[in-house]
Wavefront OBJ file of the C-alpha trace (Angstrom):
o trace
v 115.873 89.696 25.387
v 114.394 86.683 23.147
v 114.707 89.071 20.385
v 118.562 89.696 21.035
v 119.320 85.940 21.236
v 117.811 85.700 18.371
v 120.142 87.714 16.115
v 123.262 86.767 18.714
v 124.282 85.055 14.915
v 123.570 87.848 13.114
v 125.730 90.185 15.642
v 128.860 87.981 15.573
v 128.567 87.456 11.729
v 128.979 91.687 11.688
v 131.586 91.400 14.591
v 134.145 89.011 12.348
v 133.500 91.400 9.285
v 134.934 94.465 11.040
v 137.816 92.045 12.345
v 137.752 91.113 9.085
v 138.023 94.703 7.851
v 140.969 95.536 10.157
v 142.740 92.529 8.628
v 142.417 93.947 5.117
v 143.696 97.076 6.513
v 146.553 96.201 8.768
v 148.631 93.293 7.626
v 149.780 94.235 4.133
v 151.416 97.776 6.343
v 153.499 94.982 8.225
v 155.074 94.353 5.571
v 155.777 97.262 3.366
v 159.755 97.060 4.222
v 159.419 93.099 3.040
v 158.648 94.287 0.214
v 160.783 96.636 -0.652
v 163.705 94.182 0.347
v 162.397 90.895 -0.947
v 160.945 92.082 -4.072
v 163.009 95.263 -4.634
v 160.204 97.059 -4.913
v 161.172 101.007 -4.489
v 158.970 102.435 -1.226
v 157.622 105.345 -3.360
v 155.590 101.945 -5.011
v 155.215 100.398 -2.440
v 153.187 103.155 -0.735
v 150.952 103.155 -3.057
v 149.395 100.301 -1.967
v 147.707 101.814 0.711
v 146.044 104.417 -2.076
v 145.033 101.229 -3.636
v 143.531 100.015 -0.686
v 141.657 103.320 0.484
v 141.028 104.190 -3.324
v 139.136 100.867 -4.030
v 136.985 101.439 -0.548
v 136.004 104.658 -1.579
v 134.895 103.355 -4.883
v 132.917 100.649 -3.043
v 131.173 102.669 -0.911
v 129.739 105.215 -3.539
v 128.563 101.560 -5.895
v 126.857 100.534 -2.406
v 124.957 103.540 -1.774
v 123.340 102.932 -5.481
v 123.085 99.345 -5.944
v 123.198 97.429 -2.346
v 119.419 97.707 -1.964
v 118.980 95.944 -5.319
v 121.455 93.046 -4.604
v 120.086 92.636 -0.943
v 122.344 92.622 2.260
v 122.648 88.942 2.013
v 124.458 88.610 -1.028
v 126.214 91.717 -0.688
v 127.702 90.364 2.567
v 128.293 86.935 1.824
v 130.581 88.502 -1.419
v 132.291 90.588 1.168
v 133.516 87.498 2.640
v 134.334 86.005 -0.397
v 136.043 89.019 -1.959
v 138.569 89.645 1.619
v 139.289 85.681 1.640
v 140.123 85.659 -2.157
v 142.339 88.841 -2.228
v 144.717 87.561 1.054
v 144.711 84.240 -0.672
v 146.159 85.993 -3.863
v 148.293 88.036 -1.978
v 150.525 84.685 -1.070
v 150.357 83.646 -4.628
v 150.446 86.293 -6.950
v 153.664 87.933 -6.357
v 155.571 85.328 -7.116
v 154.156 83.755 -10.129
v 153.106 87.198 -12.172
v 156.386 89.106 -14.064
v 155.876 91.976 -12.049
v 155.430 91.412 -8.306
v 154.087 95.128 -7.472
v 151.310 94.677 -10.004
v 150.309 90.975 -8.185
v 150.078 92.352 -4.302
v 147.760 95.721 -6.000
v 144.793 93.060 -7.731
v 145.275 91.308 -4.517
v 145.188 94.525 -2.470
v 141.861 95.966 -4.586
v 140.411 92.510 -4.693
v 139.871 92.014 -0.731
v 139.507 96.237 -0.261
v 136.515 95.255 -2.378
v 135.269 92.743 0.834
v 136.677 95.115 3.126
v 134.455 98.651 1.568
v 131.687 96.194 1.368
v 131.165 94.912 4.955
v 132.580 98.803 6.416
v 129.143 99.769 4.229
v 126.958 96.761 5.415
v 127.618 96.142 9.462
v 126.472 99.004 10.764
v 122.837 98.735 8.220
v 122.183 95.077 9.104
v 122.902 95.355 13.271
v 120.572 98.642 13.119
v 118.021 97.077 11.318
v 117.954 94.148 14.136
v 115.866 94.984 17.123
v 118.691 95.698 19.851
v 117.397 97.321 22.807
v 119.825 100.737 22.936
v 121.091 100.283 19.197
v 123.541 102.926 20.264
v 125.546 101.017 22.396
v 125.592 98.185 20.308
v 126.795 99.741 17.625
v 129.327 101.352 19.491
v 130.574 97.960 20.366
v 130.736 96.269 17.650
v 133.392 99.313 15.918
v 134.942 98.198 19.232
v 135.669 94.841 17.067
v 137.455 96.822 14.437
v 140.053 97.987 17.160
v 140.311 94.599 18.162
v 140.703 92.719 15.135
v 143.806 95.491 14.739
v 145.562 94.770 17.560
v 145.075 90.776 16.736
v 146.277 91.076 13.363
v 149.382 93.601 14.505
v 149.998 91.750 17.848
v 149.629 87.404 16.213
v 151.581 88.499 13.005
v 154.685 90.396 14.861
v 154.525 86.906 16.909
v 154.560 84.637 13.817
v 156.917 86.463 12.049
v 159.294 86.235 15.126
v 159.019 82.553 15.714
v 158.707 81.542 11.670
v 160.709 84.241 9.705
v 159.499 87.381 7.884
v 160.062 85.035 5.079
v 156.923 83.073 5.227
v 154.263 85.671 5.329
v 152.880 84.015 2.625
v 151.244 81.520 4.787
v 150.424 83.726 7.122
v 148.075 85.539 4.620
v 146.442 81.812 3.860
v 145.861 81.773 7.724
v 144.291 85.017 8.130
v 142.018 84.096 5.334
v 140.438 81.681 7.408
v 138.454 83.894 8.795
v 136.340 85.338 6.132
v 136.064 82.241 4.850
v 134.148 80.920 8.326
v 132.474 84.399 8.134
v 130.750 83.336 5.160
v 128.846 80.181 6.384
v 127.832 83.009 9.273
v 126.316 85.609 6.909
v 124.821 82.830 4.858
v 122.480 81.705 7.501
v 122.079 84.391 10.191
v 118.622 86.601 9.841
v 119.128 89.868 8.264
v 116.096 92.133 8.063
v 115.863 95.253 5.846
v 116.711 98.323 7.397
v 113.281 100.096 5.778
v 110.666 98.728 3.484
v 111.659 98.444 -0.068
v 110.973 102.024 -1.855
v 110.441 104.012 1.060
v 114.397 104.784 1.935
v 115.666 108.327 0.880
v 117.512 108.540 -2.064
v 120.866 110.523 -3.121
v 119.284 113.430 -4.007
v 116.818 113.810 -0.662
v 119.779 113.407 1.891
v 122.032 116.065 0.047
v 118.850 117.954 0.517
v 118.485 117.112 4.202
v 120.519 119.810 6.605
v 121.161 117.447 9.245
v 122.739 115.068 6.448
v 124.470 117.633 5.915
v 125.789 117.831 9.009
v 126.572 114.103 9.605
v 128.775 114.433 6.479
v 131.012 117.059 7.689
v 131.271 114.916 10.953
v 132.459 112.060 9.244
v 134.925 113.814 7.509
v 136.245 115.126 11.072
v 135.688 111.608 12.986
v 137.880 109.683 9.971
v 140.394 112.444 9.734
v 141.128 112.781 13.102
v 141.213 108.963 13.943
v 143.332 108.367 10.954
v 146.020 111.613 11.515
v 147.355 110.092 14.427
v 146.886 106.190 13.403
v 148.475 106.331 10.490
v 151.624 108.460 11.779
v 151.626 107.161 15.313
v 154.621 104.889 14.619
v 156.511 107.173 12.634
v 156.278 109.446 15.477
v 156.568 107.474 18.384
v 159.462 106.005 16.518
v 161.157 109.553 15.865
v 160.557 111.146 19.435
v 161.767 108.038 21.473
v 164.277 106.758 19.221
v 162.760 103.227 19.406
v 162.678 100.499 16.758
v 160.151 100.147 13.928
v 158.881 97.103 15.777
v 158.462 98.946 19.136
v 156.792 101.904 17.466
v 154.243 99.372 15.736
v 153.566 97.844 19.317
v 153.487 100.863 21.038
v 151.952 103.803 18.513
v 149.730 102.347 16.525
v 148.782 98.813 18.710
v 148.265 101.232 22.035
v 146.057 103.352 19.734
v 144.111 100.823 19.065
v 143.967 99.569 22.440
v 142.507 102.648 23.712
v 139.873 103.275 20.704
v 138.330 99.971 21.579
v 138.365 100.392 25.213
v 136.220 103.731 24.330
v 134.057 101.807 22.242
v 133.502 99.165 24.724
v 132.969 101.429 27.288
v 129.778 103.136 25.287
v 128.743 99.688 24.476
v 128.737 98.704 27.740
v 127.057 101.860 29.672
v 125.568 103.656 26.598
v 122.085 103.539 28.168
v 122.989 105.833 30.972
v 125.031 108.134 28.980
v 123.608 111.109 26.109
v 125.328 110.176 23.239
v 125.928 113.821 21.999
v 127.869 114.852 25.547
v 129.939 111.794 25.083
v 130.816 113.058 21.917
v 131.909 116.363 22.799
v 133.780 115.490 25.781
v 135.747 113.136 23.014
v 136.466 115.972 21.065
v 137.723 117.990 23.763
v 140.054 115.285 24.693
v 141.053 114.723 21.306
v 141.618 118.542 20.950
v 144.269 118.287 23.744
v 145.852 115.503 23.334
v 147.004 117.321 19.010
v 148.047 119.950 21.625
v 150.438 117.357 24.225
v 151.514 115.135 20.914
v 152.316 118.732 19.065
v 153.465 120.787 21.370
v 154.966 118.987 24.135
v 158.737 118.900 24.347
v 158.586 115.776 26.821
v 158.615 112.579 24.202
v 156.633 110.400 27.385
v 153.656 113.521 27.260
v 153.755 112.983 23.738
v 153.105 109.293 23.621
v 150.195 109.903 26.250
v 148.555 112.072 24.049
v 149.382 109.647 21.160
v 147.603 106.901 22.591
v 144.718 108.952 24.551
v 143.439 110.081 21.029
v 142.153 106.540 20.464
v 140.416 106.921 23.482
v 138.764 110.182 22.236
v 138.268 109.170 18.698
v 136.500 105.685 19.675
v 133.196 107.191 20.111
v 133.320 109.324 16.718
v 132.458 107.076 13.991
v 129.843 104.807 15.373
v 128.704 107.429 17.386
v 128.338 109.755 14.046
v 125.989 106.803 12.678
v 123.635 106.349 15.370
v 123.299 110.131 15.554
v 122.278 109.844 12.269
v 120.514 106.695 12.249
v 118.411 108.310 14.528
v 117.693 111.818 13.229
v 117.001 109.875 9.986
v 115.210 106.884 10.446
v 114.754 106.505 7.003
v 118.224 107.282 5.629
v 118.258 104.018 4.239
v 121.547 102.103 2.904
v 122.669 105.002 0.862
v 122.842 107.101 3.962
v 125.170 104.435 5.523
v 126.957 104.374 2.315
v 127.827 107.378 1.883
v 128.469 108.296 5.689
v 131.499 105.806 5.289
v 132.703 107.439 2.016
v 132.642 110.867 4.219
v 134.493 108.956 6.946
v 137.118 107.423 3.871
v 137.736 110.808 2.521
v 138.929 111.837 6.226
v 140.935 109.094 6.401
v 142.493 109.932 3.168
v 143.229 113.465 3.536
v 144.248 114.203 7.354
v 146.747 112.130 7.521
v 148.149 113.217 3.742
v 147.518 116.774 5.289
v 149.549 115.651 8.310
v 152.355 114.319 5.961
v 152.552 117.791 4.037
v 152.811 119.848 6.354
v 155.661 118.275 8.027
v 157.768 118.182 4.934
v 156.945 122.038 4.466
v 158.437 122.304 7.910
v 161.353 120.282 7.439
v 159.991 116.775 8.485
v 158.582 118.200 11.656
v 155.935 116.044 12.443
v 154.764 118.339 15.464
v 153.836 120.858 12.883
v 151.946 118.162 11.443
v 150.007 117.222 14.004
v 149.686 121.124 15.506
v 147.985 121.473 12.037
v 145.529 118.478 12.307
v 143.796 120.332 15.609
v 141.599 121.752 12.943
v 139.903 118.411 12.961
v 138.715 117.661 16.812
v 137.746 121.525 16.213
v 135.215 121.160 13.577
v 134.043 117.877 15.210
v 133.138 120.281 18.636
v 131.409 122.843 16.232
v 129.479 120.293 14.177
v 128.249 118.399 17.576
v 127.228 121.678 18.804
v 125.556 122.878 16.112
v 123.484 119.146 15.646
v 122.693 120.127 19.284
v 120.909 123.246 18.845
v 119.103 122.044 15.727
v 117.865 119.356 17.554
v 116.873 121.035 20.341
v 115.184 123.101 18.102
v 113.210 120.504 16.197
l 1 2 3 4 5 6 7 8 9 10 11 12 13 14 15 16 17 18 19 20 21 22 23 24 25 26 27 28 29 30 31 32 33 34 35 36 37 38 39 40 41 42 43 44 45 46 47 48 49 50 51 52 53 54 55 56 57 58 59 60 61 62 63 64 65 66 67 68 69 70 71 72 73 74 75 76 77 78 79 80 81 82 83 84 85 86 87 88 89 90 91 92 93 94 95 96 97 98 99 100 101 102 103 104 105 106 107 108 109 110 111 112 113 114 115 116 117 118 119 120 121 122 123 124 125 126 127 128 129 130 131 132 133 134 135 136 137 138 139 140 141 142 143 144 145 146 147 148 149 150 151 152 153 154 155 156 157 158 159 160 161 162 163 164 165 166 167 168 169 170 171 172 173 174 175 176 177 178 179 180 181 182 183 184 185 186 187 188 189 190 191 192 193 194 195 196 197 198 199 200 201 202 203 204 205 206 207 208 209 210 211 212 213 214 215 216 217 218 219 220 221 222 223 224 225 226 227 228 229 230 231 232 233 234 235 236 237 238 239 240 241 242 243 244 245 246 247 248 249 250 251 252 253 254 255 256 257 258 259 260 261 262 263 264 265 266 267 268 269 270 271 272 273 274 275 276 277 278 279 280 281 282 283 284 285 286 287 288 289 290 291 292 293 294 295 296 297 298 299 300 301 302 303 304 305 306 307 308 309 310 311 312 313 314 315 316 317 318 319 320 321 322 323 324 325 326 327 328 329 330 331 332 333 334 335 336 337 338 339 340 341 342 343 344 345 346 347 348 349 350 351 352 353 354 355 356 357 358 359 360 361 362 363 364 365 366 367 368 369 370 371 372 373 374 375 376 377 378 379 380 381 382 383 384 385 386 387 388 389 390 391 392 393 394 395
């Protein structure tokens, strides 16, 4: 217990750079249709700053897997901090003083991605490397913070912009980078420890070698796709099946989502000890499994949005569950395991909800076909889970 209170820094330090993270992620999204209007900005443009976003992360978190070890956690966290509180500062000043506005909000997107593919790397390293009783469930809850920091961001700015005006999201941005900025004093004096001894973490090459790595990759790939299939086209969806407005469809797809995914996470974190990790996970896929099937085959819109917002429920446990399976199975996976678990997870996120997208517009915009077609993710998770199962059983 001493030993907990002692890194109770260190823990909240990781805790504000996932809420950190989902501010990077979430607030630009809000305002896509600004602009588009404001800035006349075509959409076909303007959604490309979420490639931006996702691109530069994925960029960060091969870099990491190479060269964190060298720079040491510290720094590396401290410029994560930096980098997300820089970018949303540019973001309100850019814009409008650069010729073209479109190239201003993509240096500001990359330039706090940067901070965001940096900490996504570095929390989960530096709270396994601290000596939690049942790392598990700590890990699991501080994810939960990710989900959290979502809702905040999606909830506070849909507040701000209804009692100040769309028109002054600049200062919003200023606000929310506040809390980077605090984040930094946090990572600058909390203890960090190294998650193995320098020299004796696997490298690249011995983890591509490793089966169960092997494993753990494919499992990422499932736990981001599926999370991010119905996250990223819950309000589109919602909006579409019951005819509600885009702000209802953000409170109620996405927000909900989120809701759920951290209650999941919380849950875990909270009873983790009394519950295998690896039956958790599989009764999550299940549930994710069926509620593809109620979102894509359902003609009842309410069934619909109860399997919308069950899935983050199921998916919660995926990702940080994925990483403590690992973390475990590999004690010595070192950063560039971590590193390139969340690249895995990225790559997901990038293509099941771009598979989602596709396959609707080969069906006529039916997103049902869409998300009939993303089923192929919860089943893969099931199989990989199962098959981590027997090999550890067999080990």
């Amino acid at each position: 217990m001493a030993s907990d209170n002692k890194y109770r820094k260190t823990l909240i330090a990781c805790y504000l750079g996932f809420i950190t993270q989902a501010i990077a992620a979430n607030f630009a999204p809000l305002l896509f249709l600004t602009f588009h209007k404001s800035m006349g900005i075509p959409l076909g443009k303007v959604a490309l700053v979420s490639t931006a976003f996702y691109f530069t992360q994925l960029i960060v978190d091969v870099i990491c897997a190479k060269f964190v070890d060298r720079i040491g956690y510290r720094v590396a966290a401290v410029s994560s901090e930096v980098a997300s509180a820089l970018g949303l500062v540019c973001l309100a000043i850019l814009p409008s003083i650069l010729p073209d506005p479109f190239i201003g909000i993509i240096i500001s997107v990359i330039i706090y991605a940067i901070g965001s593919g940096l900490i996504e790397v570095l929390g989960s390293p530096i709270v396994e490397a601290c000596p939690f009783s049942h790392k598990e469930a700590v890990m699991s809850l501080l994810h939960s913070f990710y989900c959290w920091g979502s809702v905040g961001v999606i909830l506070l700015s849909t507040l701000f912009f209804a009692v100040f005006g769309i028109g002054n999201w600049r200062w919003l941005a200023c606000i929310w980078a506040i809390v980077p900025l605090y984040n930094v004093f946090n990572f600058a004096t909390c203890p960090i420890e190294p998650l193995v001894e320098n020299g004796e973490g696997m490298t690249i090459r011995s983890l591509f070698r490793t089966p169960m790595f092997f494993l753990g990759i494919v499992l990422m790939v499932c736990a981001g796709a599926a999370e991010m299939s119905m996250a990223q086209w819950a309000s589109a969806f919602v909006e579409s099946g019951l005819g509600l407005s885009k702000t209802m469809g953000d409170l109620v797809g996405p927000c909900l989502f989120a809701v759920t995914m951290g209650i999941s996470r919380v849950i875990y974190g909270k009873y983790g000890s009394r519950i295998e990790l690896t039956k958790y996970m599989l009764g999550s896929g299940t549930l994710c499994l069926l509620c593809y099937i109620m979102a894509s085959l359902s003609h009842n819109p309410v069934i619909c949005l109860i399997g919308c917002i069950l899935c983050g429920f199921s998916v919660g446990i995926m990702w940080p569950g994925t990483i403590s399976i690992l973390s475990k199975r590999l004690p010595t996976g070192g950063t560039a395991m971590f590193a390139l678990l969340a690249m895995a997870g990225d790559l997901g996120g990038a293509f099941g909800p771009w598979l989602v997208g596709f396959t609707s517009q080969m069906r006529n915009d039916d997103l049902k076909a869409g998300m009939l077609i993303a089923c192929i993710f919860p089943l893969f998770l099931i199989g990989t889970i199962v098959g981590i199962k027997a090999k550890s059983g067999k080990q």
